[in-house]
GULUMFI-870051 format. One record per residue (C-alpha): residue in three letters; x, y, z. Coordinates in nm, 2 decimals, decimal comma. Example, Ala and Ser with C-alpha at 12.3 -4.5 7.8 and 13.67 -1.06 7.14 Angstrom:
<sites>
ALA; 1,23; -0,45; 0,78;
SER; 1,37; -0,11; 0,71;
</sites>
This chain:
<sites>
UNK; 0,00; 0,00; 0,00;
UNK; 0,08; 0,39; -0,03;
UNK; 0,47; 0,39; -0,06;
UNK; 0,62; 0,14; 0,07;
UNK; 0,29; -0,08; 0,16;
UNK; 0,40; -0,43; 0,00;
UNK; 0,77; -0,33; 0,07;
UNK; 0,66; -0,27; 0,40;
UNK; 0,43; -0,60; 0,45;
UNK; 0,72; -0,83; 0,39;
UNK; 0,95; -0,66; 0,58;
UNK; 0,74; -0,67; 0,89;
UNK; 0,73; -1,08; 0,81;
UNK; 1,07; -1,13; 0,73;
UNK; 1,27; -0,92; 1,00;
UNK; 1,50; -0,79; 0,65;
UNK; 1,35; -0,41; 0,67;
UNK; 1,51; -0,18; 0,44;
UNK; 1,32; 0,09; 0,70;
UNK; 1,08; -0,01; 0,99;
UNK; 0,70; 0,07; 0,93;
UNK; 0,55; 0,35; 1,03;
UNK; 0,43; 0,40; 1,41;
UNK; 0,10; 0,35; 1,55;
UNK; -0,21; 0,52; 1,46;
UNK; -0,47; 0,66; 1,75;
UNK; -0,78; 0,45; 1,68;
UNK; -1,04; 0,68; 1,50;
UNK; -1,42; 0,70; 1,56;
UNK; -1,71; 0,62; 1,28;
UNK; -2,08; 0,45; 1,33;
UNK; -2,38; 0,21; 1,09;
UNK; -2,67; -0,02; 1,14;
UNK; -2,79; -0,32; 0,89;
UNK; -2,90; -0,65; 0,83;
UNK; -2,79; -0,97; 0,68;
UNK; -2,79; -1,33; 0,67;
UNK; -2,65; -1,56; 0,94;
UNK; -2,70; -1,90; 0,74;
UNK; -2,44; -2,05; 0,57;
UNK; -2,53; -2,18; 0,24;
UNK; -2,24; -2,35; 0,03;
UNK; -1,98; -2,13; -0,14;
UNK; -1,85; -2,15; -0,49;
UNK; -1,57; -2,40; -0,57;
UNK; -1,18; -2,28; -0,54;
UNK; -1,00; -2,28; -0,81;
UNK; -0,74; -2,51; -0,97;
UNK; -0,36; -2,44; -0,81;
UNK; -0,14; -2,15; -1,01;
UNK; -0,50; -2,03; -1,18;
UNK; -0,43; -1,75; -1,51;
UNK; -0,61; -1,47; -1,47;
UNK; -0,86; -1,41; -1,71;
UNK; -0,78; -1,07; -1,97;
UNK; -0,92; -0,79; -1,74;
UNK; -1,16; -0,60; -2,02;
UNK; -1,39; -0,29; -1,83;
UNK; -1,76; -0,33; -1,74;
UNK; -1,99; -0,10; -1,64;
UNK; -2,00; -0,04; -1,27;
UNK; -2,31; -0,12; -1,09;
UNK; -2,57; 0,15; -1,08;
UNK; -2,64; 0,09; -0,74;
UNK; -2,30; 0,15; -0,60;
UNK; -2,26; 0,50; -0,38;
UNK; -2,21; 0,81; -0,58;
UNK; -2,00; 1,04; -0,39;
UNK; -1,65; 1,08; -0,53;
UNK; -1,32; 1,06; -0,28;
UNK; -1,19; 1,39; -0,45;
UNK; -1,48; 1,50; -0,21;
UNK; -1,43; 1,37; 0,10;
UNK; -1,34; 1,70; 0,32;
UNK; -0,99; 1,71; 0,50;
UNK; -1,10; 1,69; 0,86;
UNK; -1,26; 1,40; 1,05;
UNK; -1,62; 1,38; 1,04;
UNK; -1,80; 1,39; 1,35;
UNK; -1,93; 1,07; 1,49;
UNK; -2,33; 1,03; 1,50;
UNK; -2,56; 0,76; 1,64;
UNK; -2,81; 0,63; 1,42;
UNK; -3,16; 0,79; 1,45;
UNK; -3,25; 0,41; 1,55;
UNK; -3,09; 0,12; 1,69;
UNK; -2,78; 0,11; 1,92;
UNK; -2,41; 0,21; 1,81;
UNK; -2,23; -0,07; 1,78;
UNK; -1,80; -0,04; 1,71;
UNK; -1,60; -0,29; 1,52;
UNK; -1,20; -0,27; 1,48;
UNK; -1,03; -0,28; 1,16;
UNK; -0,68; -0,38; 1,15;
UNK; -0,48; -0,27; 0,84;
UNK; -0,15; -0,15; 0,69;
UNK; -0,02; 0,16; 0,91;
UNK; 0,12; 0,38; 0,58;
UNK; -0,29; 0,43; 0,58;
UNK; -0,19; 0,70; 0,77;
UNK; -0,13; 1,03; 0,55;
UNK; -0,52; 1,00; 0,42;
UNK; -0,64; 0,90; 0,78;
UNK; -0,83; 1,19; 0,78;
UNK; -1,01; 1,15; 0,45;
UNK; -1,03; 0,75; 0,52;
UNK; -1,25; 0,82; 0,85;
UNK; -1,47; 1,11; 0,78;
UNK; -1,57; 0,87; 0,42;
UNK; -1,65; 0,61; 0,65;
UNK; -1,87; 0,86; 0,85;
UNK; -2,08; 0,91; 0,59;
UNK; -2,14; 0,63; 0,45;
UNK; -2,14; 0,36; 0,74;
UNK; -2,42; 0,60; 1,02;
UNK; -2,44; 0,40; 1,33;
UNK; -2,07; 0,16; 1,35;
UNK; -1,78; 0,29; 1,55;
UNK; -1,46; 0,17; 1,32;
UNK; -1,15; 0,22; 1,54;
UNK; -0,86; 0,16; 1,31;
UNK; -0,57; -0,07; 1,44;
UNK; -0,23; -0,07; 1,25;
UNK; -0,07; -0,40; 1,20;
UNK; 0,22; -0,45; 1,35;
UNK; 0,59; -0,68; 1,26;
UNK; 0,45; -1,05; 1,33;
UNK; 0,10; -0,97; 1,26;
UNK; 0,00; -1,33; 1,16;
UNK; 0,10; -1,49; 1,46;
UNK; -0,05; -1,20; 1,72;
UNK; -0,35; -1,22; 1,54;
UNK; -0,41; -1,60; 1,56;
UNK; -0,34; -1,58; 1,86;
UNK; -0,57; -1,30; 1,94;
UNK; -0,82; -1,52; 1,76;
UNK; -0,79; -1,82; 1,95;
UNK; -0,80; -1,57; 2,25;
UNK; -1,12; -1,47; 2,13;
UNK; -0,94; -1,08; 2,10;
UNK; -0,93; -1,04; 1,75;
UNK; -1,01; -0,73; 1,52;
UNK; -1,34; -0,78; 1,36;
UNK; -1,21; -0,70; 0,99;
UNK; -0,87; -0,77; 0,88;
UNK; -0,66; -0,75; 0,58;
UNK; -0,41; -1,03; 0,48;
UNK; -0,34; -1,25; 0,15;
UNK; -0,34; -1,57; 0,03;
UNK; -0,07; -1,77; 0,28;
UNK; -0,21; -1,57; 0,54;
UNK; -0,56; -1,63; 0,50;
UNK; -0,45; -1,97; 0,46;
UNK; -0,27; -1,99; 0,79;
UNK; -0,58; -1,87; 0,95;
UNK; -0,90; -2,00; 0,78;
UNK; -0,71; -2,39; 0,82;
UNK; -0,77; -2,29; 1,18;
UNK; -1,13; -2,20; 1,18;
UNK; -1,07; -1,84; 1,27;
UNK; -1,24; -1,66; 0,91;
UNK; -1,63; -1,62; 0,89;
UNK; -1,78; -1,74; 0,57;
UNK; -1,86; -1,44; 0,38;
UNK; -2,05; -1,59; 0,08;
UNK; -2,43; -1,57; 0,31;
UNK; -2,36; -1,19; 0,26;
UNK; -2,25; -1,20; -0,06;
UNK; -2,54; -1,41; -0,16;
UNK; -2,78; -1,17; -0,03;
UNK; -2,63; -0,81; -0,08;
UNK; -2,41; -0,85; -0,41;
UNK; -2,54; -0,87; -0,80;
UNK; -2,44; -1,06; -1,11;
UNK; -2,30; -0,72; -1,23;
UNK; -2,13; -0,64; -0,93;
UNK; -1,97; -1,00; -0,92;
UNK; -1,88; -0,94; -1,31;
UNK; -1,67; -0,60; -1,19;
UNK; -1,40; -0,84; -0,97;
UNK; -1,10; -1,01; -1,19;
UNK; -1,24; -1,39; -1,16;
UNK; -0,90; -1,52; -1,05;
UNK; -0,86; -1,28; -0,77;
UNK; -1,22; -1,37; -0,68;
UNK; -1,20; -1,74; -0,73;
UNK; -0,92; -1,73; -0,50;
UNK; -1,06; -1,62; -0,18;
UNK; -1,24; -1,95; -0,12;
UNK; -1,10; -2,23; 0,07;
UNK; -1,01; -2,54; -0,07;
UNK; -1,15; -2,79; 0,17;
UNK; -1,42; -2,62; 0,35;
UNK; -1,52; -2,43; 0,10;
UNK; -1,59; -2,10; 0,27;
UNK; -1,55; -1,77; 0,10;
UNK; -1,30; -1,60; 0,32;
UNK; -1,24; -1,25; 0,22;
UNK; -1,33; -1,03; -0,09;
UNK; -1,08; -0,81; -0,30;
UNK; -0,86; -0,52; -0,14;
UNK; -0,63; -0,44; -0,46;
UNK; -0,46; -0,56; -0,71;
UNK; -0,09; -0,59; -0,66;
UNK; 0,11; -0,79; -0,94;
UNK; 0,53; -0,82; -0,90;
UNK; 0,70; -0,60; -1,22;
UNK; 1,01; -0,50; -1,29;
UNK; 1,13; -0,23; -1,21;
UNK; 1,43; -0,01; -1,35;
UNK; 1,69; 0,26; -1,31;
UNK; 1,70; 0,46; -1,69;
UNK; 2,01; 0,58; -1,56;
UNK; 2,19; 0,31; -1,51;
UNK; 2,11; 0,16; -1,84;
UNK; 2,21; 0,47; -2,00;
UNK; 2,58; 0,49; -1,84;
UNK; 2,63; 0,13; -1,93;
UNK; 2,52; 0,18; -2,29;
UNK; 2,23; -0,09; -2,27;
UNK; 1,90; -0,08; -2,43;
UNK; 1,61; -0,10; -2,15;
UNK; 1,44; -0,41; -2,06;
UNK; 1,09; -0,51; -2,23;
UNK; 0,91; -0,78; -2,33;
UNK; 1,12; -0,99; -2,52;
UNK; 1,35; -1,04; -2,27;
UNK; 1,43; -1,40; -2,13;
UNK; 1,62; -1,57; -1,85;
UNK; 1,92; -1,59; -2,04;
UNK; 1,91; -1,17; -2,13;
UNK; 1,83; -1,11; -1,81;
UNK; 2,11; -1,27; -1,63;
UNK; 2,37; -1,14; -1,94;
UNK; 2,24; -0,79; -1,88;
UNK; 2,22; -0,82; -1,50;
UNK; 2,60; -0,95; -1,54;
UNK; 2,71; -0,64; -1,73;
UNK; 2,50; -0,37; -1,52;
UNK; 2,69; -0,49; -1,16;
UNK; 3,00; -0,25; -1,12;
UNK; 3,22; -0,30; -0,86;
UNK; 3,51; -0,06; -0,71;
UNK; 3,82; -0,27; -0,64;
UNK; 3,64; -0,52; -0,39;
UNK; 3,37; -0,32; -0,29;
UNK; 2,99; -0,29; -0,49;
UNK; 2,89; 0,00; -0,64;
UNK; 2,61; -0,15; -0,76;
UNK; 2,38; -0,46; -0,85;
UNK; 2,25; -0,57; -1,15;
UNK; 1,96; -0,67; -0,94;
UNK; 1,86; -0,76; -0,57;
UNK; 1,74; -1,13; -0,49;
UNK; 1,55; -1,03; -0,17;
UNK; 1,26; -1,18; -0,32;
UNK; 1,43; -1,56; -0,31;
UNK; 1,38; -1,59; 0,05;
UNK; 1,00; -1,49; 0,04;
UNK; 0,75; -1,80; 0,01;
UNK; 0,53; -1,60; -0,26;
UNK; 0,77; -1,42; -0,45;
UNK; 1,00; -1,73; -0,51;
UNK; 0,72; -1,93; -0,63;
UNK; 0,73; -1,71; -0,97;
UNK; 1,05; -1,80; -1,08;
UNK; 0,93; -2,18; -1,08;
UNK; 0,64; -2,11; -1,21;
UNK; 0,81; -1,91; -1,49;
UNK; 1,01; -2,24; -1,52;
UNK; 0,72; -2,49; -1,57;
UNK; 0,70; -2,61; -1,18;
UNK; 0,51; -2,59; -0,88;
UNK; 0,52; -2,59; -0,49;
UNK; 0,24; -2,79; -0,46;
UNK; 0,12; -3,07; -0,69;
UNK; -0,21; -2,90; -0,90;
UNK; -0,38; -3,27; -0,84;
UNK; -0,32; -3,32; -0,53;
UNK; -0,21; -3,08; -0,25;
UNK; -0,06; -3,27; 0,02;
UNK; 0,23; -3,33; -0,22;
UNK; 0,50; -3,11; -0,27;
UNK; 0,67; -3,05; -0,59;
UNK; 0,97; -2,78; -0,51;
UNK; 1,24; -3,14; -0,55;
UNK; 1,12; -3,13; -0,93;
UNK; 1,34; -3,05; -1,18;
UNK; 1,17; -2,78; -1,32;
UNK; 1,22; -2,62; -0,99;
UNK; 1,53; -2,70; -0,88;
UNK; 1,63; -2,51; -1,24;
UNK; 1,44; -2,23; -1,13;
UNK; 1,66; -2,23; -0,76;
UNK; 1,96; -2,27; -0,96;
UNK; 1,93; -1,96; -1,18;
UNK; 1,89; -1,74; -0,89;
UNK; 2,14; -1,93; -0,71;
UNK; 2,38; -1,90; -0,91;
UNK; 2,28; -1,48; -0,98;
UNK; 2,32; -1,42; -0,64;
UNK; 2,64; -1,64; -0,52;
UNK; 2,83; -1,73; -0,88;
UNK; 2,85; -1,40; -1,00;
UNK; 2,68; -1,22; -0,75;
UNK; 2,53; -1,01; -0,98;
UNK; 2,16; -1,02; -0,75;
UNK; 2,26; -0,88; -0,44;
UNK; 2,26; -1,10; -0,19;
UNK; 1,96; -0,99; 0,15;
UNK; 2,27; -0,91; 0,41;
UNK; 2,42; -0,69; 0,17;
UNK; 2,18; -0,45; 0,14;
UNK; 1,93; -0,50; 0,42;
UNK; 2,05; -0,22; 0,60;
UNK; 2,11; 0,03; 0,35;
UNK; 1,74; 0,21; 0,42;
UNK; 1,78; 0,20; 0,77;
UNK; 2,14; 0,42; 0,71;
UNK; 1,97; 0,65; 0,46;
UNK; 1,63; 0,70; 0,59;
UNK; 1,44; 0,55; 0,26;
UNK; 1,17; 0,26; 0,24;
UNK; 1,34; 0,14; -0,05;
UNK; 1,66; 0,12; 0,08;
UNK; 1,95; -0,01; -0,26;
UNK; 1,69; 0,16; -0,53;
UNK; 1,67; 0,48; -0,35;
UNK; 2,07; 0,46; -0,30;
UNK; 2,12; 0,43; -0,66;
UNK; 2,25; 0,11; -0,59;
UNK; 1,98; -0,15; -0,84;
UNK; 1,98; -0,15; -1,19;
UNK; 1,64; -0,35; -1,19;
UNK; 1,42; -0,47; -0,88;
UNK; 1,16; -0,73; -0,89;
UNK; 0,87; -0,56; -0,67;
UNK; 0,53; -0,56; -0,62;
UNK; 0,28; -0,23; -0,71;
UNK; 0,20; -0,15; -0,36;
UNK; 0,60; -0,02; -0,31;
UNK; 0,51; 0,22; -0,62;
UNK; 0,45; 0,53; -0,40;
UNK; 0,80; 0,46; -0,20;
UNK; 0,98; 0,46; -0,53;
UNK; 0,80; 0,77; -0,67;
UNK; 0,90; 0,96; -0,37;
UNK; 1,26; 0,87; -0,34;
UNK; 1,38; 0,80; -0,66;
UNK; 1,62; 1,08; -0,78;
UNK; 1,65; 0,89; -1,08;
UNK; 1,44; 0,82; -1,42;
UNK; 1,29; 0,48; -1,44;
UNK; 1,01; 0,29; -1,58;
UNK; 0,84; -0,08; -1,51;
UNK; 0,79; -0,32; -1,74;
UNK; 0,72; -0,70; -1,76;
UNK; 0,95; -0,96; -1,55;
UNK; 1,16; -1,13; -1,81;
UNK; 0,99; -1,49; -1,96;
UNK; 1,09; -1,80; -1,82;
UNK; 1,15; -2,13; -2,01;
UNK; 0,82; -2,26; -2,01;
UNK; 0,59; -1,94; -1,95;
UNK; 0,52; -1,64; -1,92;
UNK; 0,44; -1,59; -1,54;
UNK; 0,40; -1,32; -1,25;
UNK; 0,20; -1,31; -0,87;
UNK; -0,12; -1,19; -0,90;
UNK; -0,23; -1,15; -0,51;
UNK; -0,52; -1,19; -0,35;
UNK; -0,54; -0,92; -0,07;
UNK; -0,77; -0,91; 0,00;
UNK; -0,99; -0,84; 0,36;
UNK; -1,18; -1,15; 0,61;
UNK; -1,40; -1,13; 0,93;
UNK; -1,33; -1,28; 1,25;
UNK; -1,51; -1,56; 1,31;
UNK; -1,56; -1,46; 1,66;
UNK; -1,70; -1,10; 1,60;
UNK; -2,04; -0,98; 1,79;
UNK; -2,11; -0,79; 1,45;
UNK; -2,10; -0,98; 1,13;
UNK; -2,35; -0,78; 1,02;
UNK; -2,17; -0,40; 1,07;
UNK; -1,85; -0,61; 0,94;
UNK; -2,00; -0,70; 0,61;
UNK; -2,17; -0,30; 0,58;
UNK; -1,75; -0,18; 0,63;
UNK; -1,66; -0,43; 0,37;
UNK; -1,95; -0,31; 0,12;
UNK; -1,81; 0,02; 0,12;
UNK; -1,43; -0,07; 0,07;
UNK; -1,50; -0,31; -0,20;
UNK; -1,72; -0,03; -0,36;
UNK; -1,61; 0,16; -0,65;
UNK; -1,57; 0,49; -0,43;
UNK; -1,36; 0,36; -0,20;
UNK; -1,16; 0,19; -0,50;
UNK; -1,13; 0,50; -0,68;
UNK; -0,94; 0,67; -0,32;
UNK; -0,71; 0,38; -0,33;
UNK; -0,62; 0,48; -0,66;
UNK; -0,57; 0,84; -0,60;
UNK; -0,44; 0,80; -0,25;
UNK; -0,16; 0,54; -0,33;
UNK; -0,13; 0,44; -0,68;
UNK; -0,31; 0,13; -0,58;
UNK; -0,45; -0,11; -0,88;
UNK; -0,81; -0,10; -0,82;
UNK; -1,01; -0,51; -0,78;
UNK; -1,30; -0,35; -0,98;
UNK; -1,21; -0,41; -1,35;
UNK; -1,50; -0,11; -1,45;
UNK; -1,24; 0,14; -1,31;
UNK; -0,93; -0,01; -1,46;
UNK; -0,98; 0,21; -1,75;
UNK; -0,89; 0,54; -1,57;
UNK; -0,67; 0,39; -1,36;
UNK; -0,35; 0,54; -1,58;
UNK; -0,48; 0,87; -1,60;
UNK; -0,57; 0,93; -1,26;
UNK; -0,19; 0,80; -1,14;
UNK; -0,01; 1,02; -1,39;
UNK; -0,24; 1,35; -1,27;
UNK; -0,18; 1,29; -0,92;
UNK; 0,19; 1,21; -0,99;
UNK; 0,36; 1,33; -1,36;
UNK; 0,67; 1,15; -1,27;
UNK; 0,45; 0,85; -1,38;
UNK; 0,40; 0,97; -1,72;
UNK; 0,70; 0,78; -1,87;
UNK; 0,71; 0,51; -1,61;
UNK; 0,56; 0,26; -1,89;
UNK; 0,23; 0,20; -1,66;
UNK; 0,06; 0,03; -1,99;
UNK; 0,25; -0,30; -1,87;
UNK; 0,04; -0,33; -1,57;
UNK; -0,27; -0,27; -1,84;
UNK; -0,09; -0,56; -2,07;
UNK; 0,00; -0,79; -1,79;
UNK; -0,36; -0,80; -1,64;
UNK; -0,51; -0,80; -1,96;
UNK; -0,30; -1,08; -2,12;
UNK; -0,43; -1,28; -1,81;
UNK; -0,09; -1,43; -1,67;
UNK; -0,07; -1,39; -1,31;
UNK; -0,05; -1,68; -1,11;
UNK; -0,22; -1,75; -0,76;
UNK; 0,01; -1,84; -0,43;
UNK; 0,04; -2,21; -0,43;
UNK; -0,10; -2,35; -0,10;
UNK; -0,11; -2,70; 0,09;
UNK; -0,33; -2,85; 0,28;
UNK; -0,14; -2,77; 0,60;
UNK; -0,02; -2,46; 0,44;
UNK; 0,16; -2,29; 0,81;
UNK; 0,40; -2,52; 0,86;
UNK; 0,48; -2,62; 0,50;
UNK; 0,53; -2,24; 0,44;
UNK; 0,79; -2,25; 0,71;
UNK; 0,98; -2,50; 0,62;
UNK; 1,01; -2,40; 0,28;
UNK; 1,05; -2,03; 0,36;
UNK; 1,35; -2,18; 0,65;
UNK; 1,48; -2,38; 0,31;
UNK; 1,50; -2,06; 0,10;
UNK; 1,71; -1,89; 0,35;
UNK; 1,91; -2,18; 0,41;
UNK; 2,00; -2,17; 0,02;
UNK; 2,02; -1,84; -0,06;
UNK; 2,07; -1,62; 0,26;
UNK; 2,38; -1,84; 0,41;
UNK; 2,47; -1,95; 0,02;
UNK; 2,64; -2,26; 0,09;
UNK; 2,36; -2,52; 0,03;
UNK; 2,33; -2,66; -0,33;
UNK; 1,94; -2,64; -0,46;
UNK; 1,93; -3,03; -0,46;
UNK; 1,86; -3,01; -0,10;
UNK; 1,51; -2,91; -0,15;
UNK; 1,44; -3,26; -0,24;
UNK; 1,45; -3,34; 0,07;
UNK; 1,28; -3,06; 0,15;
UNK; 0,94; -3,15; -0,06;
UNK; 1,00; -3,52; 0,16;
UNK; 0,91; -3,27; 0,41;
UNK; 0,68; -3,10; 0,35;
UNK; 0,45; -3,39; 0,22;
UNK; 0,47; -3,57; 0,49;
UNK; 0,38; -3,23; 0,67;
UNK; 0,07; -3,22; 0,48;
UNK; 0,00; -3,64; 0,49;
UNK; 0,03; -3,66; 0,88;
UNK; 0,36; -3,85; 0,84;
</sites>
């Protein structure tokens, strides 16, 4: 989210912060009243493992969707009113803390549209999964919280997430359905119970990222899409520059290897998987198609060191005060990075640079398409004031502030169109930042789902302890995660 939001979320996992997250936020009033289901009828079916999205073509938002405009939304906070009937009830929201700049805005919308709920805003903190299972389990959780697929997973396997499809069911239409990108959508319900977890937050798709500059000093042409693995590991070769023994600068950084999601894409670029798409108690990362994928960033990072390796730069933001730590040093040709760090690399780049598509792997074209998304507590007193919060942030009002607050890819597909012009008027830098690859990547319909097991907490940390193992200490050959898919299945088989 807003600058450094994605850079941000996997540095509070990970404990490899370029710079800390923001501090807390004061909790902030609001209040609404409503009705809706408490059956549970079935949900729809999940989806097939390492799903393509569908091209992302606009539709016409639903009429009956609010009208009022963020550009609207006056500068102070609202004042809290009761409803005219009914009691005030108050739910908590927990959320990314860089909400904080449009705090003011974000609160006084919610006082309009949600009359009668208290929504006291709680900002995530570093180890927000764990706290808030355990918080859960507690019976002391926020009511409405955002996470993404692993997350969710970690959770709903638990019994903690309150099946949202009665509400949707009852309170959502076929054309408001239509507006959501099917894979995001299709992903948000569980594979064994079937529930429907959480609906859509954003968009956020992994993109590369580069410095103009650098390209231009070494005499390169700029990367697009016809480059492959192979161009991309000669170029990222040729862009590292070292003074005697000491880097000046990386061709690349492989932060993302040691990150359960964002390593996924490079096997999937390759042709493999995590988890067996028939079957997912079995894990797949000892295939060869995946152990090809380890290698070539193995061998980026600790051959020819040409990806910078985490310890090298983990600190660098923390010495110079930036969120995106190596890029804003000048220190990255390219970066492999999510959309939600876009606002951190607007503001501290001193440099020109643009995004385009991540190079093409072997067997396909592939990148992570997320789905963050927002759940309910299972445990709540107030499903129904819950599900009235979540109506209006799924809304195409509250999408449309996401885009003009933070550069944030809208999860309605009817707004997509402005989407482009709206980021380049609120920030010109943007202009000849080549946003039409985002347009081309959604629209070509190639982002892949997380893949997740059946006992997806502890298979996610062994593999994520494998990753490090491999490409944080560098002396472990890839072969070892056969051993490491032994693992894990037996993880997920009760062996």
């Amino acid at each position: 989210m807003r600058g450094n939001r994605k850079l941000s979320r996997r540095e509070l996992l990970r404990g490899t912060a370029f710079l800390a997250a923001g501090a807390a936020l004061a909790a902030c009033g609001v209040t609404t009243t409503g009705s809706t289901p408490t059956s549970a009828p079935a949900a729809t079916q999940a989806p097939a493992e390492a799903t393509a999205a569908p091209a992302a073509a606009a539709t016409q938002a639903p009429a009956a969707e609010a009208t009022a405009t963020p550009a609207a939304v006056a500068a102070t906070t609202a004042p809290t009113a009761a409803a005219a009937t009914g009691a005030e009830v108050s739910i908590r929201w927990q959320d990314w803390p860089d909400w904080e700049p449009q705090m003011t805005q974000l609160m006084d919308m919610l006082a309009k549209k949600l009359p009668g709920i208290k929504v006291e805003f709680e900002p995530l903190s570093e180890g927000f999964e764990d706290k808030t299972l355990a918080a859960m389990v507690a019976g002391t959780a926020p009511d409405v919280i955002t996470g993404w697929g692993p997350v969710f997973r970690k959770w709903a396997e638990k019994g903690q997430l309150l099946d949202l499809q009665p509400f949707v069911d009852k309170d959502m239409s076929a054309d408001t359905l239509a507006d959501f990108n099917k894979w995001q959508w299709d992903g948000m319900v569980t594979k064994d119970t079937h529930i429907r977890f959480a609906v859509p937050y954003y968009i956020n798709l992994i993109m590369l990222y580069y410095n103009k500059s650098i390209f231009d000093e070494a005499g390169l042409p700029y990367p697009d899409k016809t480059w492959d693995h192979d161009i991309y590991a000669e170029n990222l070769k040729k862009l590292t520059k070292k003074d005697g023994d000491k880097f000046v600068r990386w061709g690349g950084a492989g932060d993302y290897a040691i990150q359960y999601d964002r390593a996924l894409i490079g096997i999937q670029q390759y042709g493999g998987h995590y988890v067996n798409p028939d079957d997912w108690t079995e894990c797949w990362i000892g295939k060869q198609e995946a152990l090809n994928a380890l290698e070539w960033t193995r061998a980026r990072m600790w051959d020819d060191n040409s990806l910078a390796q985490p310890l090298q730069v983990q600190s660098i933001g923390k010495a110079t005060g930036s969120s995106t730590g190596p890029w804003a040093a000048n220190m990255l040709a390219t970066w492999e990075n999510g959309m939600g760090a876009i606002m951190g690399i607007i503001k501290e780049s001193k440099f020109p640079w643009a995004i385009t598509h991540l190079p093409k792997g072997p067997a396909r074209r592939a990148t992570l398409g997320t789905t963050d998304g927002w759940a309910v507590y299972k445990g709540t007193k107030h499903p129904d004031a819950c599900w009235k919060l979540l109506m209006v942030l799924t809304s195409p009002d509250f999408q449309q502030f996401i885009m003009e607050a933070w550069a944030g890819i809208p999860c309605r597909k009817s707004l997509l169109p402005k989407w482009k012009d709206t980021l380049i008027k609120a920030n010109p830098v943007l202009e000849n930042a080549n946003l039409d690859a985002i347009l081309e990547t959604l629209d070509e319909g190639y982002p892949m789902l997380t893949e997740e097991f059946k006992v997806q907490g502890e298979s996610q940390t062994a593999i994520e302890a494998a990753l490090q193992k491999v490409f944080q200490e560098g002396q472990t050959k890839v072969d070892y995660f056969k051993q490491v898919a032994d693992e894990v299945t037996k993880i997920n088989r009760g062996g």
